[in-house]
N, C-alpha and C positions, 0 to 999 in steps of 0.2 A: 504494500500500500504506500503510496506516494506523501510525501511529508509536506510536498508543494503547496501553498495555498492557493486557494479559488480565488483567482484576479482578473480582472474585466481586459486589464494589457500590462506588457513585461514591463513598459517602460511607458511615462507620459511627458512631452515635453512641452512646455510653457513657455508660447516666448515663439515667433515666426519670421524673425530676424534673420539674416547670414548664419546665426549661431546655432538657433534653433533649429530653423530649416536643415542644415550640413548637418546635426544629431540625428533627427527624424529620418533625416532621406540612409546615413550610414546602417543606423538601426532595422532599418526597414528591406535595406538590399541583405543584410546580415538575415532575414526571417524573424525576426519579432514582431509582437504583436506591438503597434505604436499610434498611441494618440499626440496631436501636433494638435496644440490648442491654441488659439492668438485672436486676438480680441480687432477690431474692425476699425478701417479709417486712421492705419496709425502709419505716420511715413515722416522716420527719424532726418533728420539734419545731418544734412554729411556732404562732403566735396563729390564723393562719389568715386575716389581716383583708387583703380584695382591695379596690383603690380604683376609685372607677368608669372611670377609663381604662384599666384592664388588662380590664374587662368588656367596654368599647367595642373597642379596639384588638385583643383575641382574641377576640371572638366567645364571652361565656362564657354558657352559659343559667341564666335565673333559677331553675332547680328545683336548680341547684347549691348556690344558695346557702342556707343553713342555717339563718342570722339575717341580719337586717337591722340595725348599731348606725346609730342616730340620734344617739349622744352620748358622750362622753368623761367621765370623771370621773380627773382628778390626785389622787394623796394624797400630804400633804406627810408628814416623819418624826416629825410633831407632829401628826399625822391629821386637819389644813387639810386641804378637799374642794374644790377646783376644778371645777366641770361647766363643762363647753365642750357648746351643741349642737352639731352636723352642719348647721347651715341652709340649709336648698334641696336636698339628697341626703342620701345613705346609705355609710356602709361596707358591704360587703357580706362573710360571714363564712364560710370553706368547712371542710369536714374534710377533711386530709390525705389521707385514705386515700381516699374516693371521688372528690376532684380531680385528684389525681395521677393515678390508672386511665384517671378520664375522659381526661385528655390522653392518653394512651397509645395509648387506644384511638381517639379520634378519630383519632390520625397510624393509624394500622393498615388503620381505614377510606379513606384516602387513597393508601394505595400502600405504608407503611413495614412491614417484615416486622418482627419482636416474638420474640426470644429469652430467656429468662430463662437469664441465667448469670454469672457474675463475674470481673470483668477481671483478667489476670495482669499480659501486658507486650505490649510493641513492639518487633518487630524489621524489620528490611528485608531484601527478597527480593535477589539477585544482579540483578535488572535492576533496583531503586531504589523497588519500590512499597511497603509498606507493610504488614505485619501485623500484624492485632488478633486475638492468642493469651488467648482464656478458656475456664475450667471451666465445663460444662453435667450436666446430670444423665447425658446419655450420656459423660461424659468428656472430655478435652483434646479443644479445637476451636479454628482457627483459618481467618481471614479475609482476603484479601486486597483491600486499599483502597486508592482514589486520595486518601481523605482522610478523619482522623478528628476527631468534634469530640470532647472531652473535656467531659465531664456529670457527674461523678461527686464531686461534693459537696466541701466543705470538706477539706483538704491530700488532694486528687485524687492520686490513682498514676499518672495519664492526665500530670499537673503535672509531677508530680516526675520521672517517667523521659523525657518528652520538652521538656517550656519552660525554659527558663533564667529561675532568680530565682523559683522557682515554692516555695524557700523562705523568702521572704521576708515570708510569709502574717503577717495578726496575727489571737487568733480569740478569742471568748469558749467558753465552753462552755455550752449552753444544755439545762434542763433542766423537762419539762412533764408533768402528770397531768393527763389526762380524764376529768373527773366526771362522772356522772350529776346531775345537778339532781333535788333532791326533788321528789314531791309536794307538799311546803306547804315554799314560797321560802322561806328567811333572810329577814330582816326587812332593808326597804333594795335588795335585790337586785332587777336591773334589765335583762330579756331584751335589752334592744335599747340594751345601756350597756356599752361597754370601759370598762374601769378598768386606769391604769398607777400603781403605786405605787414610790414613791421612799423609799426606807429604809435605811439601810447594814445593817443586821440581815437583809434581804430581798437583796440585792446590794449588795458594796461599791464595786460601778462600773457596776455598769448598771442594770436595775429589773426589780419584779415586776409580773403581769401577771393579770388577771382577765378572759377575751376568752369571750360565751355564745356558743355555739352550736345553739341549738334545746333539742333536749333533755338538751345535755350543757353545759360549760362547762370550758377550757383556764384550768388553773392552774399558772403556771411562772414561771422566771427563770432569769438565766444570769451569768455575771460568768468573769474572766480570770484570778479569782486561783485556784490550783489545790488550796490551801489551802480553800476555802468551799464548807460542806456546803450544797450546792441544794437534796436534798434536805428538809434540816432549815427551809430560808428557803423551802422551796411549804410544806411542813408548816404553819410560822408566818402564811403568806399564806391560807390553806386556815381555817383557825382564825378569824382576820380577818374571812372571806367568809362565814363562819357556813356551813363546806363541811367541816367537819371529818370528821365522822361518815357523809359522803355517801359514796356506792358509786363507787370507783374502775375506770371501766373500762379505759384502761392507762397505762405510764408509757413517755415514749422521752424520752432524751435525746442526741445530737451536738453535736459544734464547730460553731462559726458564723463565719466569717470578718468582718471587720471593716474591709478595707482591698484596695480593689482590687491585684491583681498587678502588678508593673509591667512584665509582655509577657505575653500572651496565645496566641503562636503559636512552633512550630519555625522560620517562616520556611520553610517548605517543604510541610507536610499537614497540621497538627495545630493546632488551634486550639481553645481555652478557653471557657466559657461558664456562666453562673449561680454557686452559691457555689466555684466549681474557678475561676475567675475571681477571685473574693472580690468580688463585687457583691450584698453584703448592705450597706443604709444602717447606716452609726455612726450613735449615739445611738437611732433610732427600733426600729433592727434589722430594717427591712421589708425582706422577700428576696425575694417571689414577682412582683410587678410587674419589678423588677430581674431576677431570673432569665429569664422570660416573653421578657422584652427581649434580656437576652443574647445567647438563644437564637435568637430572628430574626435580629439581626446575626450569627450564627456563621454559619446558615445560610446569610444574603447574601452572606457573605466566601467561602464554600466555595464556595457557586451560580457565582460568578464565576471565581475559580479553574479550576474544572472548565470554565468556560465559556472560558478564554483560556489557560488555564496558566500563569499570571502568580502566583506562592506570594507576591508580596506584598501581594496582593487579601488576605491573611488577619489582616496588619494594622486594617485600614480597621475589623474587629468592634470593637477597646481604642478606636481613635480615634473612630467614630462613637459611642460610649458616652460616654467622657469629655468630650469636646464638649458631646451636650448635661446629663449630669449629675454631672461633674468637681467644679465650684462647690458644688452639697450635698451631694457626701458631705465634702467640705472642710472646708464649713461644718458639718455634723454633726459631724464629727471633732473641732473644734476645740471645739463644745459639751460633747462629750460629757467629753471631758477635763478642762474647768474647772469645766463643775457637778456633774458627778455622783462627784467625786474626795473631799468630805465631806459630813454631813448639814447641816451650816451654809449650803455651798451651794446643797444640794437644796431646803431651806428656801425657798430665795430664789430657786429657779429656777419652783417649786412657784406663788411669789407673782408670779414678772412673767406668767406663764399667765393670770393673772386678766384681764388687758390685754384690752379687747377688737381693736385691733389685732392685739397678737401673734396671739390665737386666728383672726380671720379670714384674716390671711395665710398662718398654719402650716397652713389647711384648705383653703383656695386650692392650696398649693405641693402639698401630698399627695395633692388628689385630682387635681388635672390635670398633676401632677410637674413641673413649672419654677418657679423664682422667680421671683413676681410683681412685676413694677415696674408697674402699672399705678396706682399708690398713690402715687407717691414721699414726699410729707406724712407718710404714717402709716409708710414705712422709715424717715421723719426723726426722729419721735416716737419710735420704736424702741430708734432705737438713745442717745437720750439716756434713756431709762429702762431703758437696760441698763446707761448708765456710772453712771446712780445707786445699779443694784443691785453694782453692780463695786466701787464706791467707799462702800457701805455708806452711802449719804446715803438711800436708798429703807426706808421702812419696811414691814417683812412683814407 
């Protein structure tokens, strides 16, 4: 006689994000049984910009993509222009709203059922399993599971009622409009050119953002002080862009986490994944390769779980993540905080960009996500013209 318990499905994930969706769709090709729950009309704020190994790595197709940027453009708060190409690839550029679906529905296609409704709470049955209690359009429903992952974005409900330390979140608030691109471009404007701008008037800790997308273009920013109108700093960036007067097709803005959690699981069913994790990069802010990622790893931790009943298989998601990218967001953290804290050093962060080093390595590490030592010369160089800029001996 089987010791299993009677459960409605192996696994339920909350949350139909990058994170959620890559759980559901892994779970589902694996043969579990899998509820993807996500709640309706939600379409997070994001530049949108995919690097080529989350294309590789998930199988993304090219009609997803919107634009293709070949190029970077820095603005300093002194409106210095840094172009950095793309050399040898491309960023690839999606829209929220049809990427997100698409994942949805590819996990759909593979086995994962698709409810639309929004998570209440978690409670346990008298013999120990698990219930995922949300509102759907027919009213109170609830679920019983041998494991949930938690999906559901920046200071998650999924966090707070069941991970310990899950307030210990740091986040900006991030705020974006999508424009329509005119007919006859602003002068200067550049289909296949991110531009990130560095300004304390635009954010006074993190930066604005000019990201095309075909025939629209993402204008945002986000920053932590709760004090600073976003609003008012895309207004200013929008003006900038020669976008002012351009047709707004809509505005979303959400918290962004900044700072991985430091446990991911109950230690028993419930495990963490994408920005309910808080695995968005400091300094860059890029969330959906990270999410993507999270997301397999939750799944693999769950997979195994189910597979042995071992609840501390649900560790190994934080530990396989940090392992291989603990180091940048570290090192991001620690950027973010020293340069982007005044315009004087935004200045001067603006100028070591110039570096052809710097640019190669930071496009190296972005688009195939590791830090490069295959260089060690040009880390050496690096980092003695970062103490020049530290020590104000470097001229901007």
């Amino acid at each position: 006689m089987s010791n299993t318990p009677n459960v409605d499905y192996d696994a339920v994930v909350i949350g139909g994000g990058p994170a959620g969706a890559t759980a559901a769709d892994d779970l589902a090709r694996a043969g579990h049984r899998v509820l993807l729950l996500d709640r309706a009309g939600r379409i997070k704020p994001c530049g949108g910009a995919i690097p080529p190994r989350l294309i590789q790595d998930f199988t993304i197709p090219e009609e997803l993509l919107v634009a293709r940027a070949t190029a970077a453009r820095m603005v300093s708060p002194k409106a210095v222009e840094v172009d950095i190409p793309i050399e040898g690839g491309f960023v690839g550029m999606v829209d929220r709203e049809h990427f997100d679906e698409w994942l949805r529905t590819r996990a759909a296609a593979h086995g994962a059922e698709r409810r639309v409704g929004q998570f209440e709470r978690l409670t346990r049955d008298d013999d120990g399993v698990s219930v995922v209690h949300f509102s759907a359009d027919g009213g109170a429903a609830s679920v019983r599971t041998r494991a949930a992952i938690g999906a559901d974005g920046a200071r998650s409900q999924v966090a707070q009622q069941a991970v310990p330390g899950a307030d210990r979140g740091r986040f900006v608030f991030a705020y974006h409009e999508v424009i329509a691109v005119p007919e006859q471009t602003p002068p200067g404007y550049a289909p296949g050119r991110c531009e990130v701008h560095y300004q304390g008037a635009l954010s006074p800790d993190f930066y604005g953002w000019v990201f095309p997308h075909g025939a629209s273009v993402s204008v945002g920013t986000g920053s932590a002080d709760k004090g600073f109108s976003l609003r008012r700093g895309v207004m200013q960036l929008r003006a900038t862009a020669g976008l002012a007067h351009a047709r707004t097709l809509r505005r979303e803005g959400a918290p962004i986490p900044m700072k991985p959690l430091p446990r991911w699981d109950n230690g028993r069913d419930v495990v963490l994944a994408g920005d309910a994790a808080g695995v968005v990069a400091p300094a860059s802010g890029e969330g959906i390769y990270y999410a993507m990622l999270g997301g397999r790893l939750a799944a693999d931790a769950v997979a195994q779980l189910l597979a042995t009943g071992d609840a501390r298989a649900l560790a190994t998601a934080r530990r396989r993540f940090m392992r291989e990218h603990g180091r940048v967001f570290w090192v991001l953290g620690m950027m973010q905080r020293f340069w982007y804290c005044s315009d004087k050093r935004r200045e001067r962060f603006v100028s070591i960009c110039r570096d052809r080093d710097v640019q190669q390595l930071t496009f190296d590490a972005y688009m195939h996500k590791r830090l490069v030592r295959a260089r060690p010369m040009a880390h050496v160089r690096i980092f003695f013209k970062d103490m020049a800029h530290l020590l104000g001996l470097a001229r901007v």
